[in-house]
C-alpha positions as CSV (number, residue, x, y, z in Angstrom):
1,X,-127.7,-6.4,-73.4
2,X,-130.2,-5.4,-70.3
3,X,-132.7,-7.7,-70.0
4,X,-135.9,-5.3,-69.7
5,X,-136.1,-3.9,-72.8
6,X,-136.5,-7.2,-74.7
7,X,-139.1,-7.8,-76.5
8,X,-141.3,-11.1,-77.2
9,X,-140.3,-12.7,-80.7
10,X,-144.2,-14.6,-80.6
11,X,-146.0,-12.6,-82.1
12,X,-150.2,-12.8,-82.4
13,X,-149.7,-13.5,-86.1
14,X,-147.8,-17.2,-84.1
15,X,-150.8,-17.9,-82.2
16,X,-153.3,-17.3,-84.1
17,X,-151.7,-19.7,-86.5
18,X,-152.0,-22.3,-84.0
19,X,-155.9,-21.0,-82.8
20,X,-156.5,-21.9,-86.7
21,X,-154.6,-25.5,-86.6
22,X,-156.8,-25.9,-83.7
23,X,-159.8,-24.9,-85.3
24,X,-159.1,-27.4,-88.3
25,X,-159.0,-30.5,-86.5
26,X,-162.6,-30.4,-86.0
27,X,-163.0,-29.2,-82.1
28,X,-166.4,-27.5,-81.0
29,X,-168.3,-26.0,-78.1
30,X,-166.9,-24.9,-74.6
31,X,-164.5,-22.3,-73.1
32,X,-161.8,-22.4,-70.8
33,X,-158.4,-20.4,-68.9
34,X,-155.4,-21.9,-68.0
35,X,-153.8,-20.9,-64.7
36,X,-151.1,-23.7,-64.4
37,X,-150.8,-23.0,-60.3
38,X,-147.0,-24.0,-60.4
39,X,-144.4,-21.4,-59.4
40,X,-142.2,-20.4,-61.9
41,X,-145.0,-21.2,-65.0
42,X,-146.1,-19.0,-67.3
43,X,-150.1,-18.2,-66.7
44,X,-153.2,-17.6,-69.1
45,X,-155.5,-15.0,-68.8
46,X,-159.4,-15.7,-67.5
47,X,-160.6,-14.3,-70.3
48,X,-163.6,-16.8,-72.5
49,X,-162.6,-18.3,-75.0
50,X,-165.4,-19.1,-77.4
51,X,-165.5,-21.1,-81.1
52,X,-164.2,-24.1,-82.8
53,X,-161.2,-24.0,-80.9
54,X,-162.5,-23.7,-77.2
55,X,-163.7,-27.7,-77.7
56,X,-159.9,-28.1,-77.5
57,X,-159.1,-25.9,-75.0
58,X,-161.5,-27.7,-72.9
59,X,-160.8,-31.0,-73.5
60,X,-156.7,-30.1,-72.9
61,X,-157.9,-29.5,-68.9
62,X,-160.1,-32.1,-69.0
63,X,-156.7,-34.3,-69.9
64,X,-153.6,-33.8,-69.4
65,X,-152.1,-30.6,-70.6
66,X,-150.1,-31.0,-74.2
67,X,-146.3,-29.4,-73.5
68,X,-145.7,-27.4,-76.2
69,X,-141.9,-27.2,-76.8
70,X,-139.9,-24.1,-77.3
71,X,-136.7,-24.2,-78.6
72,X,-134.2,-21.5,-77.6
73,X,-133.0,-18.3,-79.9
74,X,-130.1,-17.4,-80.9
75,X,-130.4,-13.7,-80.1
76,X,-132.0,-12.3,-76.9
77,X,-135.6,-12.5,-77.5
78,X,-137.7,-12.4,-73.7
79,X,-137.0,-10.6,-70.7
80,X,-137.1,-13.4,-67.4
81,X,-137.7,-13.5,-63.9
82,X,-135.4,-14.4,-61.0
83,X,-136.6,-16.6,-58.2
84,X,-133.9,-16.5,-55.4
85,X,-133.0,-19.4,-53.0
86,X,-135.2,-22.0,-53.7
87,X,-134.5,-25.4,-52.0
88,X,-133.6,-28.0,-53.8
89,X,-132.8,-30.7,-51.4
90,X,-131.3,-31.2,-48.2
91,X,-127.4,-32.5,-47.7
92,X,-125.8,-34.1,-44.5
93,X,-123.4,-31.6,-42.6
94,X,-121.1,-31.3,-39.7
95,X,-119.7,-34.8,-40.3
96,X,-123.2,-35.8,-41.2
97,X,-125.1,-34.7,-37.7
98,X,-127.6,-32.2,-39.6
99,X,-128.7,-31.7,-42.6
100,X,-128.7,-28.1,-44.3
101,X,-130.8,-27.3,-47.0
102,X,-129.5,-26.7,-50.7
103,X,-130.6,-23.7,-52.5
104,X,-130.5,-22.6,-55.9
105,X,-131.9,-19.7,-58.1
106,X,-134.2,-19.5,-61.4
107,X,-133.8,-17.3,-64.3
108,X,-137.4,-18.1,-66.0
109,X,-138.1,-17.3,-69.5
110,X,-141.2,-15.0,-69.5
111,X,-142.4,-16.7,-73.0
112,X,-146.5,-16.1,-73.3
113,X,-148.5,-18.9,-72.2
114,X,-149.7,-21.0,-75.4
115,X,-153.2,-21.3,-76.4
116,X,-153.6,-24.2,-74.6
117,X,-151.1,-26.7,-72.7
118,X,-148.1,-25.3,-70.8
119,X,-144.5,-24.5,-72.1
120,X,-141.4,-26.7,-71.9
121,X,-138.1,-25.0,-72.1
122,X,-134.8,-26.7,-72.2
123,X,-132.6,-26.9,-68.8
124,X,-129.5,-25.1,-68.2
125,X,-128.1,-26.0,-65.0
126,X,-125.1,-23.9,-63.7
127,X,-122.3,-24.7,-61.4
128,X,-119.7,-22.3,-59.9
129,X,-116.5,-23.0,-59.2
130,X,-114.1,-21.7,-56.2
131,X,-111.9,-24.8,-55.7
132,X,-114.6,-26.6,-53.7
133,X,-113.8,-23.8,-50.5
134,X,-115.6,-20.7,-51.7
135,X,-117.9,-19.7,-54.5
136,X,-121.9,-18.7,-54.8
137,X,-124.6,-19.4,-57.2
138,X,-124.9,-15.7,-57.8
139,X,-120.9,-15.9,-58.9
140,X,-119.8,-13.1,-61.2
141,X,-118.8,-15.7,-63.5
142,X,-122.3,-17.1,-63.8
143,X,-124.5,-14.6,-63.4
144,X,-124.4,-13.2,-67.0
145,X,-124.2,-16.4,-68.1
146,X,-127.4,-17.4,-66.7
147,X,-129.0,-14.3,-67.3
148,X,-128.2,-14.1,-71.4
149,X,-129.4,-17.8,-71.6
150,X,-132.9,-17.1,-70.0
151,X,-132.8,-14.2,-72.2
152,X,-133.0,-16.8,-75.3
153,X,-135.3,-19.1,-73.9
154,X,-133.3,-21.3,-71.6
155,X,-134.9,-22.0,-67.7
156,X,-131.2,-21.6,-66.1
157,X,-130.7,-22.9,-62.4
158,X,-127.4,-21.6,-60.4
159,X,-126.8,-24.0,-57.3
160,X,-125.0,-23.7,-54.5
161,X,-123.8,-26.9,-53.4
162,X,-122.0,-28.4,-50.4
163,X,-118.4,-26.9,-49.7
164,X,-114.8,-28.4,-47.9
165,X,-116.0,-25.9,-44.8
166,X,-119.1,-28.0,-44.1
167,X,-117.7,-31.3,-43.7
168,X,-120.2,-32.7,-45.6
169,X,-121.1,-36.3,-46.1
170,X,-122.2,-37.4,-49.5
171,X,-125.9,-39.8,-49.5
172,X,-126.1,-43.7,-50.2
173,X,-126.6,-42.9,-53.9
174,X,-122.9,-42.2,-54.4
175,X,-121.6,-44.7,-52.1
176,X,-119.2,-46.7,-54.0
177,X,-117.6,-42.9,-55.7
178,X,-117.3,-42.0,-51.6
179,X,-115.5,-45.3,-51.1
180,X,-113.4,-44.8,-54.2
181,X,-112.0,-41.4,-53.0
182,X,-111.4,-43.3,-49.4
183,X,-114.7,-42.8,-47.9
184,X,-114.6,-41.4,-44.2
185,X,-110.8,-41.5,-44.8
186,X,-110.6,-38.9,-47.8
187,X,-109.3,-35.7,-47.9
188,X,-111.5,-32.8,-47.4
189,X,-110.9,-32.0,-50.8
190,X,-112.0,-35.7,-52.3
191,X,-115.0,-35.9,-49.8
192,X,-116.3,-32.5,-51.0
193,X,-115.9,-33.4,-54.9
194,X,-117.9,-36.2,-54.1
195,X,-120.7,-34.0,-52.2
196,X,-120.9,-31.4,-54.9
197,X,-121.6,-34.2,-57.5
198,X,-124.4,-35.7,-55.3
199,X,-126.0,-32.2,-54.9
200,X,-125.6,-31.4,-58.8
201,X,-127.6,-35.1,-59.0
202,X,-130.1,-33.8,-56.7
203,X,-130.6,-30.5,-58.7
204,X,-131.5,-32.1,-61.5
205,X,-134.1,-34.6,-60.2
206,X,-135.6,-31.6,-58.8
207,X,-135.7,-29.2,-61.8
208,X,-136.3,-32.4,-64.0
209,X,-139.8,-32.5,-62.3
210,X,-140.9,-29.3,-63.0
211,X,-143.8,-29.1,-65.8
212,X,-142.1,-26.6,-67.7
213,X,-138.7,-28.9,-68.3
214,X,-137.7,-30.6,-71.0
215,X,-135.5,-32.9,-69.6
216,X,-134.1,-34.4,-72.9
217,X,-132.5,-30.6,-73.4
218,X,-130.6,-30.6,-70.2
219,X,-127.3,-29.0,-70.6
220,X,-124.7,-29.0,-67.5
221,X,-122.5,-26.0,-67.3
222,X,-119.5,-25.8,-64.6
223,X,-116.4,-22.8,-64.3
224,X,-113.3,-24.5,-62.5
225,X,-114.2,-26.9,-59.2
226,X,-118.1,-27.1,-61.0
227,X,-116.3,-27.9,-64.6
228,X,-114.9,-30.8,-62.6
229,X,-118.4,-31.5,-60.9
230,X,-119.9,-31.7,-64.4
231,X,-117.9,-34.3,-66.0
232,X,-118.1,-36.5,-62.8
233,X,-121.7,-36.0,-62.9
234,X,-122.5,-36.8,-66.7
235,X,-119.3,-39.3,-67.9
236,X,-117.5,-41.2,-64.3
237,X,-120.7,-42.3,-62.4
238,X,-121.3,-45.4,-64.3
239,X,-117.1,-46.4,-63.8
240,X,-118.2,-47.2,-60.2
241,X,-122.1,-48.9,-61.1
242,X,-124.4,-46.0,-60.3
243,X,-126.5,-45.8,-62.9
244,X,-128.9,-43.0,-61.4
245,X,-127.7,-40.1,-63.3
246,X,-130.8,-38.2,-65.4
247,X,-130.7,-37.1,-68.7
248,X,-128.3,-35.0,-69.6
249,X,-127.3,-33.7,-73.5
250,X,-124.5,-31.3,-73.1
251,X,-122.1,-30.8,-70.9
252,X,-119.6,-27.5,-71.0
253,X,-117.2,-27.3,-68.9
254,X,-114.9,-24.4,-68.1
255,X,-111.6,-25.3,-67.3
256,X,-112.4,-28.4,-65.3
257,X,-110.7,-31.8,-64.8
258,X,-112.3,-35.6,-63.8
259,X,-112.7,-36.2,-60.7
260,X,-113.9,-39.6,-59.7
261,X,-112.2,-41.3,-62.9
262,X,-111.9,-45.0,-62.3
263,X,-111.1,-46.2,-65.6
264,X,-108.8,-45.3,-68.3
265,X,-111.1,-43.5,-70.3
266,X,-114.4,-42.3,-68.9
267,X,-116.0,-41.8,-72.0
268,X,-116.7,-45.1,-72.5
269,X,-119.4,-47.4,-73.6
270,X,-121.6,-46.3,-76.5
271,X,-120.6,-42.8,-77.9
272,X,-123.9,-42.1,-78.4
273,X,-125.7,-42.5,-74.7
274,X,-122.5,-39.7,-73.9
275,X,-123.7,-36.0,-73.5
276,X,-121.9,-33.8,-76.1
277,X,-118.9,-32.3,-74.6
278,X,-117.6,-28.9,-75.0
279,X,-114.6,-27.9,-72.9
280,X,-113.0,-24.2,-72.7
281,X,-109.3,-24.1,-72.1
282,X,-106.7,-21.0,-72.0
283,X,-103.4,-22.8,-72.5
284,X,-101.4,-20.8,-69.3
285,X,-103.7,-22.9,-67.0
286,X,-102.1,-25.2,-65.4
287,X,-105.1,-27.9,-66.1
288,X,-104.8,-27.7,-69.7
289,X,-102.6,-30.7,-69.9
290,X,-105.9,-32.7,-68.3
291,X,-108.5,-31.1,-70.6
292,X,-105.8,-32.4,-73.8
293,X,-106.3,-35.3,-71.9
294,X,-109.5,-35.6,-72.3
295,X,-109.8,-34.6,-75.9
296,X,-107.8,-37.6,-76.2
297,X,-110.0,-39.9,-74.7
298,X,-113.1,-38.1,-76.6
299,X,-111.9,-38.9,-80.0
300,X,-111.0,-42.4,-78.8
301,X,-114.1,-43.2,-78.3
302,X,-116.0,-41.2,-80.7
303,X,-117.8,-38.5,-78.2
304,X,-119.1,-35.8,-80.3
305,X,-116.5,-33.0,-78.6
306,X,-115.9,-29.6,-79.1
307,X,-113.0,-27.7,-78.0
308,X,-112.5,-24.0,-77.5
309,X,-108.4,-23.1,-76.7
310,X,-107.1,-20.1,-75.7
311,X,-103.5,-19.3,-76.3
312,X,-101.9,-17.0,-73.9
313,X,-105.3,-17.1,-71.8
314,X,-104.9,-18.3,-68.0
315,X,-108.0,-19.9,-65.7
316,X,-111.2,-20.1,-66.9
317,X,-111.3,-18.2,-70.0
318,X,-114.0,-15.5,-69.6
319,X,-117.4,-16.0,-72.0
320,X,-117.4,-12.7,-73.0
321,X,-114.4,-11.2,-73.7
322,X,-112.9,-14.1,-75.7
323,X,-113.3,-14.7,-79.5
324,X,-114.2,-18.8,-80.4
325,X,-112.8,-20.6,-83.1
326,X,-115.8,-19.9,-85.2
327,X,-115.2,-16.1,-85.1
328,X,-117.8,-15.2,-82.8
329,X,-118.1,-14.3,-78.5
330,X,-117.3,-17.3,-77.0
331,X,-121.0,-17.3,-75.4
332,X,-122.6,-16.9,-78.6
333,X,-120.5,-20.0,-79.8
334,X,-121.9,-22.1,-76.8
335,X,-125.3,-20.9,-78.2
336,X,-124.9,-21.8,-81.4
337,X,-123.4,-25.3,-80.9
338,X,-126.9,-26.2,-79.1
339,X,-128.3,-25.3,-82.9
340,X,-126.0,-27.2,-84.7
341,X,-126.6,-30.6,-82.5
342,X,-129.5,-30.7,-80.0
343,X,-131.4,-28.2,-81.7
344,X,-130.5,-29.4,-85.5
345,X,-133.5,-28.9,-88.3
346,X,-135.6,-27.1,-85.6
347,X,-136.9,-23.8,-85.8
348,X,-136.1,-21.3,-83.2
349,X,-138.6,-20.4,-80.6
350,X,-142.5,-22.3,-80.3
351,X,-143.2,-25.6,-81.7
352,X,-146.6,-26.6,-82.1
353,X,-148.0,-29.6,-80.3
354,X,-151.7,-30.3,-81.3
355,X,-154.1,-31.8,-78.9
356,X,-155.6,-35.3,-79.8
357,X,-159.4,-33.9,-79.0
């Protein structure tokens, strides 16, 4: 479905509900706007504001803005906007004699600015694949991906990240994985694995300081080489003592394998400081035998997993031609296991947060 002819599921029946729950908890006087300033955020009008419930609205800019939470849809509800190439970060080159800056791009929710406070949207962060020697955040692969999770309610980010044809050298933070995989001495290949999991880190400190992120609904989403990226990030980082990694909740990864695994089973340690895995296998690919791998080591030690096998299906199953286990797209079955764990007992779409004024 085309994104511009979607309409807004808040409707002014929603917010005035929230005007009134303003209104009852005793605010008075005032008026206010709410132009946030921040690229990317959804803005206010200038218009006056006047009542019970302006008190509030004053005192939320006086303070700190409340973050009013919106959990995704399960259907397309908002169109979004695309901000291209935005820089991330910056990642040694050329054998570490430059630095080249790391872009990515935005798919933005356009969900209506609350009465008062700013919106936080869960995080979908995307990775391509391409065998770590080609590949593009604006992928075919990902694209309508990203573009049906803004859709919902998701802020999406597609990175490109450091490849084998820059001869890249990964940062300080991932020293000990570097030296694992041989350091200066490692193939092309195994140094570039190693970048690509230091850029995904650096992506997410980035989008994880935006105003409008939840950071506790970070999902990480990788097709092939970036399926591989995505479990390193989130489950083999703490093998080799680097315990830098954000918060992430899910991971899904598409046709992917560890890289970086220093231990028998990299889901280890509590089952429940693990993100929730969800991996996507056709059984003609010739890494299915790793990703039964590591459905073993996920029921060994309890991480909540999900797995979506394809028989007769090759690479990288595609999202939107394949029918899940549960009977529906396979992309509406990544939606709806976000609703059946993160999202559990919550109701789709604004949830109110009132100010202590």
């Amino acid at each position: 479905m085309g994104f511009t002819g979607i309409h807004n599921r808040l409707s002014t029946m929603g917010i005035a509900s929230l005007l009134l729950a303003y209104a009852l908890a005793g605010c008075s006087g005032g008026s206010s706007n709410n132009p946030t300033g921040e690229a990317g955020l959804p803005q206010t009008d200038n218009s006056v504001v006047e009542g019970p419930v302006a008190g509030c609205l004053g005192a939320a800019q006086a303070n700190a803005q409340p973050q009013i939470q919106n959990v995704p849809w399960t259907t397309p509800s908002y169109t979004y906007t695309l901000q291209s190439n935005i820089v991330y970060g910056q990642g040694a080159v050329n054998d570490g004699s430059t630095l080249r800056d790391l872009t990515l791009d935005l798919y933005i929710p356009d969900i209506p600015a609350p009465p008062v406070g700013i919106n936080q949207m869960p995080l979908m962060l995307m990775i391509h694949g391409g065998a770590f020697i080609s590949g593009d955040k604006a992928d075919y692969t990902v694209v309508p991906a990203a573009q049906e999770y803004a859709q919902r309610g998701w802020l999406v980010a597609s990175i490109n990240y450091r490849l084998i044809s820059d001869n890249a050298v990964p940062s300080s933070r991932v020293q000990a994985l570097y030296n694992y995989v041989g350091g200066a001495s490692a193939s092309p290949r195994d140094r570039t694995a190693v970048a690509a999991i230091d850029d995904t880190l650096t992506a997410l400190y980035f989008l994880q300081a935006r105003t409008d992120v939840n950071k506790n609904w970070t999902t990480v989403m990788g097709f092939s080489a970036g399926g591989n990226t995505a479990l390193g990030t989130s489950y083999a980082l703490d093998d080799h003592a680097i315990s830098s990694r954000p918060p992430v909740k899910m991971v899904i990864e598409v046709s992917g394998f560890f890289d970086g695994k220093a231990v028998d089973n990299p889901f280890d340690g509590v089952p429940t400081s693990n993100p929730i895995l969800m991996s996507i296998a056709g059984t003609l690919d010739s890494r299915y035998i790793y990703q039964l791998e590591a459905a073993g080591w996920a029921a060994e030690a309890g991480l909540p997993f999900y797995f979506e096998v394809f028989e007769g299906v090759g690479h990288a199953p595609d999202l939107f031609t394949n029918i899940a286990s549960t009977g529906v797209i396979l992309y509406q079955r990544t939606v709806d296991l976000h609703h059946e764990t993160i999202f559990a007992g919550l109701e789709q779409g604004r949830q109110p947060t009132l100010p202590d004024c």
